[in-house]
C-alpha positions as MATLAB code, in Angstrom:
seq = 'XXXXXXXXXXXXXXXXXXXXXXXXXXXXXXXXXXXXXXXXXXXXXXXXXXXXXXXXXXXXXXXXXXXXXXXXXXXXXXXXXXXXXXXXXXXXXXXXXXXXXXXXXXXXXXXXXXXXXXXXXXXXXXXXXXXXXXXXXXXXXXXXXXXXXXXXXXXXXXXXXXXXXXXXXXXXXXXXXXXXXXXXXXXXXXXXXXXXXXXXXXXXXXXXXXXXXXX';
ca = [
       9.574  -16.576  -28.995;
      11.899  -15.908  -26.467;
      12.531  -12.290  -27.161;
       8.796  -11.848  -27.197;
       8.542  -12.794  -24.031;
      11.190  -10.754  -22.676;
       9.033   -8.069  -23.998;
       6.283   -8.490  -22.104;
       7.946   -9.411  -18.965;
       9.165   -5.866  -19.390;
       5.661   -4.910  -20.000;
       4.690   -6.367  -16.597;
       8.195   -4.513  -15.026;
       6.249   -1.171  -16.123;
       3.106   -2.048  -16.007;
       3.797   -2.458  -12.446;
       5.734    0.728  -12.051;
       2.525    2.420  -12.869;
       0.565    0.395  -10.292;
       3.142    1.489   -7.694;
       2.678    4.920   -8.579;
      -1.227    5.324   -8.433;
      -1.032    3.727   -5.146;
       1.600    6.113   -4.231;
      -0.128    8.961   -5.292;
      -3.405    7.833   -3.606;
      -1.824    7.522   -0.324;
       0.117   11.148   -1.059;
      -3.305   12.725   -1.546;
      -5.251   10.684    1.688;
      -2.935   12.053    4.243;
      -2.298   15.545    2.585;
      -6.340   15.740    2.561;
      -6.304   14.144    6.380;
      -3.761   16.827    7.250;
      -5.300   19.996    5.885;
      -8.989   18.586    5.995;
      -9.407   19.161    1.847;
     -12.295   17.592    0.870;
     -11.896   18.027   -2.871;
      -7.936   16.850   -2.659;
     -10.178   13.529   -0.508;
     -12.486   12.863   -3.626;
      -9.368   13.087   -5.407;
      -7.677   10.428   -3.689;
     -10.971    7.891   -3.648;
     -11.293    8.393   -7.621;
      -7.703    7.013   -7.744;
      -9.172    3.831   -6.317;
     -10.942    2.810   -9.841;
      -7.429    3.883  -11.535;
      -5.685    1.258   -9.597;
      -8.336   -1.350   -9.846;
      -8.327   -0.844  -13.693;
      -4.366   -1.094  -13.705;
      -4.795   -4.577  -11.679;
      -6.831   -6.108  -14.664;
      -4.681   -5.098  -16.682;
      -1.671   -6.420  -15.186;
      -3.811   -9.824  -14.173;
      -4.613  -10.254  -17.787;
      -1.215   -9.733  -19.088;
       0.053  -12.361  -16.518;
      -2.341  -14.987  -17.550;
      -1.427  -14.477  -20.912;
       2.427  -15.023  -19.920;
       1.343  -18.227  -18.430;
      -0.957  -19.669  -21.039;
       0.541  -18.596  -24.093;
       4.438  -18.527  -23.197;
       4.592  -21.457  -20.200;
       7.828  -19.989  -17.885;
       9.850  -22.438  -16.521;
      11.582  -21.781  -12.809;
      12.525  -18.021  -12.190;
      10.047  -16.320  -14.520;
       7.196  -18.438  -13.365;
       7.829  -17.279  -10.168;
       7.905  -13.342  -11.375;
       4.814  -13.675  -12.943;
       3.045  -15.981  -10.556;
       4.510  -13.217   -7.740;
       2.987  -10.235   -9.595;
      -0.361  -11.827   -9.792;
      -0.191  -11.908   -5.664;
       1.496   -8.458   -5.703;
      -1.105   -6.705   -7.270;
      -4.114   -7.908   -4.795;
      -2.337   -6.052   -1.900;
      -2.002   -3.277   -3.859;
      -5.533   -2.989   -4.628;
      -6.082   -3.700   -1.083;
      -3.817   -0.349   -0.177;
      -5.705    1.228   -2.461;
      -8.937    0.744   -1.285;
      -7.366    1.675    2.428;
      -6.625    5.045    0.451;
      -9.802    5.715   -0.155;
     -11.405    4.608    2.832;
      -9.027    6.532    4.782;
     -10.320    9.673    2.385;
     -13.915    8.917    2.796;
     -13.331    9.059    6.933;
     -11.220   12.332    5.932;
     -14.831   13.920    3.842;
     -16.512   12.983    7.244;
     -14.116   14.839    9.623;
     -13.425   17.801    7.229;
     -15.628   20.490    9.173;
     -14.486   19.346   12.660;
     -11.651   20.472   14.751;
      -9.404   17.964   15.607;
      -9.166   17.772   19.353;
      -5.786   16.467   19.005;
      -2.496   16.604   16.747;
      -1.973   14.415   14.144;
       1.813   14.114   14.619;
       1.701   10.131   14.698;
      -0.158    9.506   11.792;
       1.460   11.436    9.297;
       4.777    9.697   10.362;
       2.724    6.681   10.095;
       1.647    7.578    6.231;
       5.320    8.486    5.524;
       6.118    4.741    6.739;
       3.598    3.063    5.052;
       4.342    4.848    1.639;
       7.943    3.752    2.174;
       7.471    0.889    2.434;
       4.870    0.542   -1.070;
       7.663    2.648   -2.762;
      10.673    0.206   -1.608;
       8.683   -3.260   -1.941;
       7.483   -2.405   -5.695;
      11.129   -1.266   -6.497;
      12.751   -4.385   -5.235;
      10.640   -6.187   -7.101;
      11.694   -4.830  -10.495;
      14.494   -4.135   -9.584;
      14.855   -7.831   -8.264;
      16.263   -6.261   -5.302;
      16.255   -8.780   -1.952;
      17.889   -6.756    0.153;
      15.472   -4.092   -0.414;
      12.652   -6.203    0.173;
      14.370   -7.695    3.485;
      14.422   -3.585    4.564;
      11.009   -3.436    3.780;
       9.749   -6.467    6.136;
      12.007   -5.215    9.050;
      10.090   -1.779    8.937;
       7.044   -2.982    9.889;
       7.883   -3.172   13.188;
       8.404    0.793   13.114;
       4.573    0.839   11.634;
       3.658   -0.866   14.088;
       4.940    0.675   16.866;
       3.792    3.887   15.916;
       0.067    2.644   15.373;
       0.213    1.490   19.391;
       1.835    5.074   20.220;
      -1.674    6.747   18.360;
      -4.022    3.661   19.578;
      -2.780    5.020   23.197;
      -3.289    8.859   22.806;
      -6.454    8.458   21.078;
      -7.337    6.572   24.316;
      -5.856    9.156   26.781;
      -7.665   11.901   24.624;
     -11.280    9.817   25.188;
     -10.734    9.970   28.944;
      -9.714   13.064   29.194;
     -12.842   14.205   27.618;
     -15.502   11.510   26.951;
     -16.972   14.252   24.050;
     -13.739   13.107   22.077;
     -14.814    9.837   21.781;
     -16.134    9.406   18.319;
     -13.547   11.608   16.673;
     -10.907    9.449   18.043;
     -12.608    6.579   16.933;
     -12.556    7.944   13.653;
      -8.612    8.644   14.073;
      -7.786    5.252   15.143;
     -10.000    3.946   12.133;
      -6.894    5.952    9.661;
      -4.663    4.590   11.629;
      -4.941    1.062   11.526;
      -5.350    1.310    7.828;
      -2.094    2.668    7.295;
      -1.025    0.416    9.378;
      -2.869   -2.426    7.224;
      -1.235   -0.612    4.217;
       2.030   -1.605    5.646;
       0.849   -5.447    6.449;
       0.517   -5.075    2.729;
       3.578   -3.939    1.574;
       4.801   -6.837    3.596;
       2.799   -9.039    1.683;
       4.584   -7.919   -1.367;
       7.881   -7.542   -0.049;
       7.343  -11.512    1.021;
       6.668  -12.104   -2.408;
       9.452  -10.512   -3.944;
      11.667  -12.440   -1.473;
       9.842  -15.697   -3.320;
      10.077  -14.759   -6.601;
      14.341  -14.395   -5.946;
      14.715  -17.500   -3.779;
      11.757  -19.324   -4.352;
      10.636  -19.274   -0.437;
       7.980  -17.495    0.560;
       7.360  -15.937    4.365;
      10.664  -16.179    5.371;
      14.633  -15.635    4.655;
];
């Protein structure tokens, strides 16, 4: 019985891996789409959004069936009961990944009235930070997911830095408004993306120490 359930806690490991990667992929394709105003490589990157949700009922069913039919006791209940949180932010991201593609379909035959230097440093952040937190969670990494809490601060920091050029670009010309509006909209959903990635880092940390929101 035991053995089985090793099994499918390596199941979950991988099953998990392949979450991580189709959120990865959708944020990839969002800001390579934002960047070179694709539409088509956009559509891509909002079609990934029913991949991922399919992958979290999948995982979600898997970890009820861990907790019905095999009953963990101390550090596996807390892997399991962990992934079942995990995967909710990363639907959340990637919903964020399309949304950020369906504002990137909008702006696609407009010239941007200002560079997008920020925001694609702001993408590379956020995926970062997706990439480390699911990895320290299979690999049952803390330190890892202590790296990945710490760096939202740099998220952060950069989404003020765009909040305020978006605003200096408005009053330098009021015609910029609604573009910017649009800008700060991608923005502050990478940013969420990285309030998510926190979310899972947090519950990586709980599923090694059994404390949650803090270490």
């Amino acid at each position: 019985m035991r053995n089985v359930f090793r099994e499918q806690l390596k199941l979950l490991n991988d099953m998990m891996i392949e979450m991580g990667a189709l959120v990865e992929k959708a944020i990839a394709l969002a800001i390579e789409a934002l960047q070179k105003q694709d539409i088509e490589l956009a559509k891509k990157a909002v079609a990934f959004d029913a991949e991922i949700d399919q992958k979290e009922q999948e995982i979600e069913a898997l970890c009820l069936k861990l907790l019905l039919q095999q009953q963990p006791v101390a550090r596996d209940l807390r892997t399991v009961s962990s992934a079942l949180k995990m995967i909710t932010d990363m639907k959340r991201i990637g919903d964020q990944a399309a949304d950020i593609s369906e504002i990137t379909i909008y702006l696609a035959n407009m010239t941007y009235t200002g560079k997008l230097e920020r925001i694609p440093k702001m993408a590379e952040a956020t995926a970062k930070m997706v990439t480390d937190s699911i990895d320290a969670f299979v690999k049952k990494d803390l330190e890892l997911a202590k790296s990945v809490i710490e760096n939202d601060d740099i998220v952060d920091e950069l989404f003020l830095t765009v909040r305020r050029n978006l605003i200096d670009l408005t009053r330098a010309d009021v015609n910029n408004g609604e573009q910017a509006m649009d800008l700060l909209m991608v923005a502050k959903y990478f940013e969420r993306i990285g309030d998510h990635a926190v979310n899972i880092a947090e519950w990586v940390v709980f599923s090694i120490t059994g404390e949650h929101g803090k270490y």
